[in-house]
C-alpha positions as CSV (number, residue, x, y, z in Angstrom):
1,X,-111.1,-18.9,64.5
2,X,-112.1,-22.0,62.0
3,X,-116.0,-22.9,61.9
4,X,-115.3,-26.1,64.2
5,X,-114.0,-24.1,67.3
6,X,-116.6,-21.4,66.8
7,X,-119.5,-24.6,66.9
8,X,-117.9,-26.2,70.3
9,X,-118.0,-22.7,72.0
10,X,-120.9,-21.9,70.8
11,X,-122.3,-25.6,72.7
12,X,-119.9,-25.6,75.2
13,X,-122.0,-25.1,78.9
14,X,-118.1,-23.1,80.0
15,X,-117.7,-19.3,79.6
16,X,-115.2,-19.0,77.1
17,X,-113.9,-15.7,76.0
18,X,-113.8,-14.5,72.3
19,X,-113.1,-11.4,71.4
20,X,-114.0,-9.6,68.0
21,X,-111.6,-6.3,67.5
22,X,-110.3,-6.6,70.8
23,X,-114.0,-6.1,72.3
24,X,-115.3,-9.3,74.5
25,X,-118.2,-10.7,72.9
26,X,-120.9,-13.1,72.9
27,X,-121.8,-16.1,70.2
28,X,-125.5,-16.3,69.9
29,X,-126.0,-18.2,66.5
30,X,-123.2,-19.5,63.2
31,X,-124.7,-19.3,59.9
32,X,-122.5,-22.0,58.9
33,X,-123.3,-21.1,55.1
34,X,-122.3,-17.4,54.5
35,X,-119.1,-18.6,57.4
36,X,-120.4,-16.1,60.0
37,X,-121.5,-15.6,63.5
38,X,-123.9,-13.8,64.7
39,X,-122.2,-11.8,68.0
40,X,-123.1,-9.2,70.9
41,X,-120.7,-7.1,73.3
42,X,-120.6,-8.2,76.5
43,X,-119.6,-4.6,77.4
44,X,-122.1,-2.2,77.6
45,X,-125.5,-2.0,78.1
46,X,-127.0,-3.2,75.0
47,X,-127.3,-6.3,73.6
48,X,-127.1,-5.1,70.1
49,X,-126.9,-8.1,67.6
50,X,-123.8,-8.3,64.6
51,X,-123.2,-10.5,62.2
52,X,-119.3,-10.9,62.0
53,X,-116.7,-13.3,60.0
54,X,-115.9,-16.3,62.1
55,X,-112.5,-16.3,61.1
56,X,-112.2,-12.6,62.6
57,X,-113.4,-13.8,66.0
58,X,-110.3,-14.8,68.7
59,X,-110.8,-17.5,71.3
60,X,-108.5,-15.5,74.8
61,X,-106.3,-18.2,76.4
């Protein structure tokens, strides 16, 4: 995923999935600097922060 898409989901008020090594996931924050987003699962019960690569992130059509 490129750093624009990442911003406009990130703002966008519609659920859109993104998925981080095949696991559904959550954008809470882009450090738009160091290129990464900080992520949680949306599986689970914890909502256990990560800071990932925004170009490992993928938007499910």
């Amino acid at each position: 995923m490129d750093m624009n898409r990442a911003k406009q989901i990130l703002s966008s008020p519609a659920n859109i999935e993104v998925e981080y090594n095949g696991e559904s996931i959550w954008i809470d924050d882009i450090k738009e600097a160091d290129k990464t987003a900080i992520v949680h699962l949306l599986s689970g019960g914890t909502k256990e922060k990560t800071e990932v690569d925004i170009e490992s992130l993928k938007e499910v059509h």
